[in-house]
C-alpha positions as CSV (number, residue, x, y, z in Angstrom):
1,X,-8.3,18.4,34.2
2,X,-5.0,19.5,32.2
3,X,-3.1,16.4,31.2
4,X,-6.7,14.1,31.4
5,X,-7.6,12.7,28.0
6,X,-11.2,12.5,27.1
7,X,-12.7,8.7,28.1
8,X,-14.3,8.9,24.4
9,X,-11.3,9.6,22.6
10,X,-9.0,6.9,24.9
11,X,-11.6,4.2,23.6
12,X,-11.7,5.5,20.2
13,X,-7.6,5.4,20.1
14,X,-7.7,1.9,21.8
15,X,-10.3,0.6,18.8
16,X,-7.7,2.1,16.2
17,X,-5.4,0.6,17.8
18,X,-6.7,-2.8,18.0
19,X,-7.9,-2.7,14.7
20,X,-4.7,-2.2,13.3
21,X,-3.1,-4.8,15.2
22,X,-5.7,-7.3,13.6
23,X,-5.0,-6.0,10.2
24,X,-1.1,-6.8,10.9
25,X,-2.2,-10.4,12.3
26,X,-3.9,-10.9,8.6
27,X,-1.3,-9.5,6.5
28,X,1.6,-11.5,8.4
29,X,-0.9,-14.2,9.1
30,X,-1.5,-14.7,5.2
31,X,1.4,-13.7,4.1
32,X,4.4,-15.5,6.2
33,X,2.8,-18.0,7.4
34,X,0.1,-19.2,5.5
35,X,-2.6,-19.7,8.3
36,X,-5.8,-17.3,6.7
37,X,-6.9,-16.2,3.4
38,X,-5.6,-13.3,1.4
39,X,-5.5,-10.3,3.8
40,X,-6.7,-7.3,0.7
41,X,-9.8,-8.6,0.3
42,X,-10.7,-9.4,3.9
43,X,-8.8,-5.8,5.3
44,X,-10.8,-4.0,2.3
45,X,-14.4,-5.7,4.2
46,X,-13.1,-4.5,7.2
47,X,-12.3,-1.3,6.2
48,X,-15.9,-0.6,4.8
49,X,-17.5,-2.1,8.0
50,X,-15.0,0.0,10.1
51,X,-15.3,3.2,8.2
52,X,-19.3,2.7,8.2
53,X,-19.7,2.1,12.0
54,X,-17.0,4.4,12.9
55,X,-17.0,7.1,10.3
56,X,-20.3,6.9,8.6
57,X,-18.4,6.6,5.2
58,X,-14.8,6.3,3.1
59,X,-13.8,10.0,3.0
60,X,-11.4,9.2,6.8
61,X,-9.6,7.1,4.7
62,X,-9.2,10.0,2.0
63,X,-11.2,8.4,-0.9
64,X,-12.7,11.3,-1.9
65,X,-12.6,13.5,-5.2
66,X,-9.3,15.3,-5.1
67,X,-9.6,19.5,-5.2
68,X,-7.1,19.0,-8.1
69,X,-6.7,16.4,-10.3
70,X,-3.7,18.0,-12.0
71,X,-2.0,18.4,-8.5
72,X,-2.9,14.5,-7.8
73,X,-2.1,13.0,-10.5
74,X,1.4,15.1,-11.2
75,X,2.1,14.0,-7.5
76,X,1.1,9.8,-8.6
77,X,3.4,10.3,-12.0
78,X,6.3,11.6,-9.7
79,X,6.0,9.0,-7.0
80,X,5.9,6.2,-10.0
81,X,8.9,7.9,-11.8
82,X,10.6,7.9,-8.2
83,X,9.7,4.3,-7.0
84,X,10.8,3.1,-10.2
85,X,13.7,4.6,-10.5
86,X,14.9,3.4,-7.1
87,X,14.1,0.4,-7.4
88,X,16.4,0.0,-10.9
89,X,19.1,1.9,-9.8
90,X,19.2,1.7,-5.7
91,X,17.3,-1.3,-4.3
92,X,18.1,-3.8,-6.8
93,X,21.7,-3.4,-6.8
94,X,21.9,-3.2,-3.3
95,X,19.9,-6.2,-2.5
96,X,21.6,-7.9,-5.0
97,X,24.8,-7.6,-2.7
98,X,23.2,-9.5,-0.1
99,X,20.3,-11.9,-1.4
100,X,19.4,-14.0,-4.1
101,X,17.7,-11.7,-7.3
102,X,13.6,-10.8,-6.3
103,X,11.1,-13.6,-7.0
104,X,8.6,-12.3,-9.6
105,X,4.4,-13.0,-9.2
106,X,3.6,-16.5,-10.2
107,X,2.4,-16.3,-14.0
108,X,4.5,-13.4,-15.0
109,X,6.4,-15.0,-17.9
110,X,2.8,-15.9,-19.7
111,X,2.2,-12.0,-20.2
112,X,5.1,-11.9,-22.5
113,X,4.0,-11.2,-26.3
114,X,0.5,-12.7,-24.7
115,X,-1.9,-9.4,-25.1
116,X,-4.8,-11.6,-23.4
117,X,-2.6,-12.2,-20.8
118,X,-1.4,-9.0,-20.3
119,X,-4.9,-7.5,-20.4
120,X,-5.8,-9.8,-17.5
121,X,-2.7,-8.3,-15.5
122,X,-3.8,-4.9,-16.4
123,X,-7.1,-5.9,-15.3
124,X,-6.1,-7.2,-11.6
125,X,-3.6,-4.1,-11.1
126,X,-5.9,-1.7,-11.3
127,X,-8.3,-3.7,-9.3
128,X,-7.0,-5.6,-6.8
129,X,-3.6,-4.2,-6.5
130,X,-4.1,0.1,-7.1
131,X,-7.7,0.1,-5.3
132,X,-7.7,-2.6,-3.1
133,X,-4.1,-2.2,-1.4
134,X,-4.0,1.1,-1.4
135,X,-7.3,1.7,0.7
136,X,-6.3,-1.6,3.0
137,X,-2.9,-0.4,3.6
138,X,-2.1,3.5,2.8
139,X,-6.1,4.4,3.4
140,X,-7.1,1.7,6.4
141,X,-4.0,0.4,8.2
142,X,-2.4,4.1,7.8
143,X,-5.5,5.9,9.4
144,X,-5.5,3.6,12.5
145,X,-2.1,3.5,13.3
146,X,-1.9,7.4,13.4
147,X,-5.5,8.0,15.3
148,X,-3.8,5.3,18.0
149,X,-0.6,7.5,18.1
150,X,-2.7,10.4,18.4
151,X,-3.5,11.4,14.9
152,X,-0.6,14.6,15.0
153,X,1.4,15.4,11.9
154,X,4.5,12.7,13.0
155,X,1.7,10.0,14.0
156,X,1.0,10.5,10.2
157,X,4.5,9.7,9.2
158,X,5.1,7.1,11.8
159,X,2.6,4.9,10.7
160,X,2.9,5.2,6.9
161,X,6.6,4.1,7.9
162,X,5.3,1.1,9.9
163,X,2.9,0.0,7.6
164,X,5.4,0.5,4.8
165,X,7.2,-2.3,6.4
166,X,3.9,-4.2,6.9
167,X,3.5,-3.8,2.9
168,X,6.6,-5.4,2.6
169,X,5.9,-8.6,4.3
170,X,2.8,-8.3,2.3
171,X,5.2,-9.2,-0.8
172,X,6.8,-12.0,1.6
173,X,7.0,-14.2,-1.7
174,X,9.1,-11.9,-3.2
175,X,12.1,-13.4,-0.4
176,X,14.1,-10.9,1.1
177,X,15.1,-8.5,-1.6
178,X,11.3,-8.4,-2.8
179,X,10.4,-7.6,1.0
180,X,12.7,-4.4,0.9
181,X,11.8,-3.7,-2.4
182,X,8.0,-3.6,-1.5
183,X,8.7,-1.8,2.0
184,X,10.2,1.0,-0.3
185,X,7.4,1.2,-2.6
186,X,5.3,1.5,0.2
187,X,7.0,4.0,1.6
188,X,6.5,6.2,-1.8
189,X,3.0,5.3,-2.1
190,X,2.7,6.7,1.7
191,X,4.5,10.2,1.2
192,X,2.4,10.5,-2.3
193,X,-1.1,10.3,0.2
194,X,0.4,12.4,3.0
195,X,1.7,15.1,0.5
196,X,-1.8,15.2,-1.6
197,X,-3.5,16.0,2.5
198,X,-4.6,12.5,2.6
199,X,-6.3,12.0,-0.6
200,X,-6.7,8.2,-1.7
201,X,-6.4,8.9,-5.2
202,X,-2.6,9.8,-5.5
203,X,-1.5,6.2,-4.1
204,X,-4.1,4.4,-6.1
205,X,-3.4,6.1,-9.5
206,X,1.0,5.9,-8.5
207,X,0.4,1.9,-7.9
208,X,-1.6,1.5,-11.2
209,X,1.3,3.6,-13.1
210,X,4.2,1.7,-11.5
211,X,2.4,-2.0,-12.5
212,X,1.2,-1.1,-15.7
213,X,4.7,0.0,-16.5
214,X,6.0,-3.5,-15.7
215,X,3.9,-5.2,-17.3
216,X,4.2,-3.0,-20.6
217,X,8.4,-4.3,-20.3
218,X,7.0,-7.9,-19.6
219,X,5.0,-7.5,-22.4
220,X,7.5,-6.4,-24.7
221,X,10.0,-9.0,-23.4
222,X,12.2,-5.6,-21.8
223,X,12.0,-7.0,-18.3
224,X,14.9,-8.4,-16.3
């Protein structure tokens, strides 16, 4: 009947649903209040259970080989120019006006003129922070949230908004300023997958880019 929406696909959205509210639950969960483990490496598990059962492998979440590299990776060097950009010369100063300066990661003043250290940094960005974030939150949360809105072209942008706000309680730490700061990174990291058709790579590469860079200033005793 017109208007009647398959029983399949209502349980499927409901699953998608409920999966991304559990997500939330670990990222605010860890995050604010301090009551389970680190939510990447736990949403990551999830992730490859979900996408196994569900899916039958990653490529839903986009992690798949690009169609071109040059395309991807000029759209992840304009989304890490943009991010940091904006956070140097909008965010900061406007956070600034309201809320004490951001709180750095624990263990960022050792990296300074300490190559070990800043190899070990390097070494957890592109690990932990570029892959695993960006397939928990751009690739897993993101793909949930829009097949429970219904998986259209403004579900897409709804939920990398929403989860762009979840990313920046992930960075609860940071305080207040830090939050906004990350919810805006997030929010470049989502437009870079949406604009590269939903390809994994572009968010994962931009993330490495934008922490590397940081860590090349901390490194060189350049950072604020």
């Amino acid at each position: 009947m017109p208007g009647t929406e398959n029983p399949a696909g209502a349980s499927s959205r409901a699953i998608s649903g409920l999966e991304f509210l559990i997500g939330a639950a670990l990222v605010i969960g860890h995050n604010v209040y301090r009551v389970v483990p680190n939510e990447v490496p736990i949403l990551f598990l999830i992730a490859f259970i979900s996408s196994r059962l569900r899916n039958g492998n990653w490529t839903v979440f986009g992690l798949v080989r690009p169609l071109s590299w040059k395309r991807v990776l000029a759209v992840a060097f304009a989304a890490a120019v943009v991010r940091i950009v904006a956070g140097e010369l909008l965010i900061d100063p406007l956070t600034r006006h309201f809320w004490p300066p951001i709180i750095v990661p624990a263990g960022t003043s050792e990296i300074t003129g300490n190559l070990r250290h800043a190899g070990i940094a390097l070494l957890i960005i592109w690990t932990f922070a570029a892959f695993g974030e960006e397939i928990s939150y751009r690739g897993y949360l993101t793909t949930r949230l829009a097949e429970f809105s219904g998986g259209k072209r403004w579900a897409w942008w709804l939920a990398v908004l929403l989860v762009s706000l979840l990313f920046g309680y992930g960075h609860f730490y940071k305080a207040p300023a830090g939050i906004v700061d990350s919810a805006v990174a997030g929010l470049v990291l989502g437009v870079a997958y949406l604009v590269t058709g939903r390809n994994l790579c572009a968010p994962i590469l931009a993330h490495g880019f934008i922490d590397t860079f940081a860590v090349i200033l901390v490194y060189l005793g350049l950072a604020n």
